[in-house]
N, C-alpha and C positions, 0 to 999 in steps of 0.2 A: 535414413529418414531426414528430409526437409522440414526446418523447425524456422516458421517468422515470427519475428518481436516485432512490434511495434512503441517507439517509443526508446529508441535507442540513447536518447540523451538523458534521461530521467533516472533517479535513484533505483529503481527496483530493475528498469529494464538495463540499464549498466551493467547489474549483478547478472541479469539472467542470460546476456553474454556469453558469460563465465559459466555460468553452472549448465548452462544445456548443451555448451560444445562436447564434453560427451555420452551424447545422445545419436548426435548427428551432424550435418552442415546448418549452419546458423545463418539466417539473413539477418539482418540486422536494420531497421528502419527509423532516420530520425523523422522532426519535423518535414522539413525539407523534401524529404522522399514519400513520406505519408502523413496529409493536413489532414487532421480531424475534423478542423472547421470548414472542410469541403467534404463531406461525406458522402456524396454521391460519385466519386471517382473511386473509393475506398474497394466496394466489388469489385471492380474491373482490376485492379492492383493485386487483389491478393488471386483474382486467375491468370493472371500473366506470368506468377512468381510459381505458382502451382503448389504450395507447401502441405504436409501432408498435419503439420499443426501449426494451430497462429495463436499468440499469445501476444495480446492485448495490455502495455505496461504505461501506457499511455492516457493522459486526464488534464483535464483543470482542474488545478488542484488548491488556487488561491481562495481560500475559503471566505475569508469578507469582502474579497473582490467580487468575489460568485453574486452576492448580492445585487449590484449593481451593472452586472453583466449577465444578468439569469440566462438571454436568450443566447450566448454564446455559450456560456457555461454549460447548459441542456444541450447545446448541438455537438458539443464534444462528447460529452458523458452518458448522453441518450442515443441520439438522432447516430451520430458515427458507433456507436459500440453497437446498435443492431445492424447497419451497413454491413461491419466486420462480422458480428452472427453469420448475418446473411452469405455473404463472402464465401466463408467458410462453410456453411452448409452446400452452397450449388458446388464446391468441385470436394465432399464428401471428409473436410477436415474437420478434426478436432481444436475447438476455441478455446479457449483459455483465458479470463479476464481477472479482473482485480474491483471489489468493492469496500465498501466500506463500514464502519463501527456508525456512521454518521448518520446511516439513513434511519439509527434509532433516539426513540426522546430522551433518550436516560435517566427513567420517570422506576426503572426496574429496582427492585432492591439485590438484587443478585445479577451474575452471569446473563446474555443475552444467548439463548439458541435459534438455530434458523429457522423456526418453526414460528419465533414471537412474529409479534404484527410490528412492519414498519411503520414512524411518526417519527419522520426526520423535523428537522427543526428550522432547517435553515435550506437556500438555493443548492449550494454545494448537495446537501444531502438527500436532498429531492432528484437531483439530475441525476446521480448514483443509483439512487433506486428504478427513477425511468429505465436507463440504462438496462439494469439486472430483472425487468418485466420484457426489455427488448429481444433480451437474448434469448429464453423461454419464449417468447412469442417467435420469432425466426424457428425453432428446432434445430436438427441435427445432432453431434455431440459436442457438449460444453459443458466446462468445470467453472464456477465462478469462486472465488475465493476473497472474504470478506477480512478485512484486517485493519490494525488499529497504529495511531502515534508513530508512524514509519519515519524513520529518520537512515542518513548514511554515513560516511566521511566525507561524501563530495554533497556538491547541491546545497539549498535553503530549505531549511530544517531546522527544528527545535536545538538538536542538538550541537549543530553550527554558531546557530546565535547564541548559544549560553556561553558557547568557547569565545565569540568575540566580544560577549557582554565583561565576561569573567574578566579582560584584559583593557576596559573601559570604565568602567564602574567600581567603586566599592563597595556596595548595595545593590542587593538585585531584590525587587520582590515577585515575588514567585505565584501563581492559583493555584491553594493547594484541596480546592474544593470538589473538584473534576477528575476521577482517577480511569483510569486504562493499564494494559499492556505495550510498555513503549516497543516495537518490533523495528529491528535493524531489515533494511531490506536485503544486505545479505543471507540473513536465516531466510527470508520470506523466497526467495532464489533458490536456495537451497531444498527447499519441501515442499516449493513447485516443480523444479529437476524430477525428486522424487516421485511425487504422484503424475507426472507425466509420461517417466516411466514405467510405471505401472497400469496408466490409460491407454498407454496403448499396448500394452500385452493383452487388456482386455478388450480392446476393440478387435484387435487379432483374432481373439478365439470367441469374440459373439458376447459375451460378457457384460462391455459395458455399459454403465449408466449414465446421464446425467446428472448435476447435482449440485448444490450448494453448499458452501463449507467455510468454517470458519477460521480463519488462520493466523493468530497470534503467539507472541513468545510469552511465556509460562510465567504465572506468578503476577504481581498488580504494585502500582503505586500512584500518586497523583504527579500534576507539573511539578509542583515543588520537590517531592521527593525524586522525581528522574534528576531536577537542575541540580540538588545539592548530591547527588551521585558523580554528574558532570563535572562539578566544580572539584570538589575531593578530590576526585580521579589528576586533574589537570594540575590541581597547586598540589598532590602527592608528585607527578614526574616533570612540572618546571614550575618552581616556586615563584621564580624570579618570575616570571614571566602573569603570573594573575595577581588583581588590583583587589578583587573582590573579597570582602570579610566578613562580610554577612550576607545570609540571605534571609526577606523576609515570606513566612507564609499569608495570602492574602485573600479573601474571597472576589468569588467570580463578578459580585456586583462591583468591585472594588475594579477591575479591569475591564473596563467597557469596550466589545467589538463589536462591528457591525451585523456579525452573523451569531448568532447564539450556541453555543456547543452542549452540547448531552455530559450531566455530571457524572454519567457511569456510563461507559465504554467497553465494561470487561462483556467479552466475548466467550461462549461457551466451546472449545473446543472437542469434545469428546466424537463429535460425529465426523470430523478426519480421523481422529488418533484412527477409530474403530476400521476407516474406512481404509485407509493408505498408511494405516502400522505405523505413524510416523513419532519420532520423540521430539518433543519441541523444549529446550532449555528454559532457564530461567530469562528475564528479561535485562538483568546486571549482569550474567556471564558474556551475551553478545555485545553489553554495551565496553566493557573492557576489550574483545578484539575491534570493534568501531574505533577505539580511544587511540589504541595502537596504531590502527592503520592512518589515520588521521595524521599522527604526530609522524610517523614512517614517510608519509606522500608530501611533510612538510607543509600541508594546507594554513596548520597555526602557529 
């Protein structure tokens, strides 16, 4: 089985390097070999490579930039994610993409399932949603997989900056008004691995579906509570090394961005668990192997 990523320099497509070599042969696609923001050459690339699945790890993902740059921002996350649909549907592949918690208002008092109605809030999470209307409008078979707070050990991520805040600051203040599932994009690698192998054992026998799914690490907390997990973790294995001695909790009016984010992000999983059997951890068990790996690769 021929498996292409797109998105090869990115947090999630990094991981999924890893987790889908075995599956099969892996192409691997950064910038470079596959611009978003030219999406009309996007078809023609994924039939020259001929793959028998494409997965999609690839986005703008600056989210107060997204403001200010709506129309790039939608041609990456719209306009190029139904190219790739498309792509993949004329030489009979299974697609595979990535969306997001964002495209909802977080107006919910509970869990968000794939069934609520999106009211994204901001550019970012409007071009997400085009996006995941394109791929359903193209056809063929395709998983989309919605997820939340991604962070890695490499890349710009929440949990990057709290390491190099931690080692600048003695004070940090923290939003602790916004809560989600912070998801390591190695788990997120990992149980897309899984249900990929399993799509296509059903595509195999006639089986499968298309579908939409939710996919977060288990359990909830806000910004605040992820940083002061980060910061403990970091001044428990090098004291010397973080400034930081307080943190404080702060509401969201209190931190003005340009794009407005959704104060509830928690994500319903139950319709993967049901669908692809899979166990998804707490979201502090993945942040402790992140922590490790991080301090292992010498990043801080």
């Amino acid at each position: 089985m021929k498996l292409l990523v797109i998105g090869r320099g990115g947090q999630v497509g990094w991981e999924l390097t890893r987790s889908l070599a075995p599956l099969g042969h892996v192409v691997a696609l950064g910038r470079e070999d596959a611009d978003l923001s030219r999406p009309d050459r996007l078809p023609g690339l994924i039939g020259e490579i001929k793959p028998d699945i494409v997965v999609n790890a690839a986005a703008y993902t600056a989210v107060d930039k997204a403001e200010s740059e709506a129309k790039l921002a939608s041609t990456i996350n719209a306009d190029a994610v139904g190219a790739l649909a498309e792509g993949a549907r004329d030489i009979g592949a299974l697609f595979v993409h990535f969306s997001t918690d964002y495209v909802f208002d977080g107006k919910k008092a509970g869990p968000y399932g794939e069934t609520d109605a999106p009211r994204p809030l901001n550019e970012y999470g409007r071009g997400k949603l085009a996006g995941e209307i394109a791929i359903e409008a193209a056809g063929g078979d395709w998983l989309v997989f919605r997820t939340s707070w991604v962070y890695s050990a490499r890349g710009a991520n929440f949990f990057q900056t709290m390491l190099r805040l931690a080692q600048e600051r003695e004070t940090l203040r923290v939003v602790a008004d916004q809560y989600g599932a912070p998801t390591a994009a190695r788990m997120i690698a990992d149980l897309t691995a899984h249900a990929i192998r399993q799509a296509a054992a059903e595509r195999k026998s006639g089986l499968f579906e298309s579908g939409l799914f939710h996919m977060t690490a288990n359990g909830s907390t806000s910004w605040f509570g992820f940083a002061s997990r980060i910061i403990d973790a970091f001044a428990s294995a090098c004291p010397g090394r973080v400034l930081t001695r307080s943190i404080e909790p702060i509401a969201s009016s209190e931190y003005m961005t340009a794009a407005e984010r959704p104060r509830n992000s928690l994500l319903d999983n139950c319709k993967l668990e049901r669908r692809f059997g899979l166990f998804r951890q707490d979201w502090d068990a993945y942040l402790q192997l992140v922590f490790d790996e991080a301090l292992a690769s010498g990043s801080r």
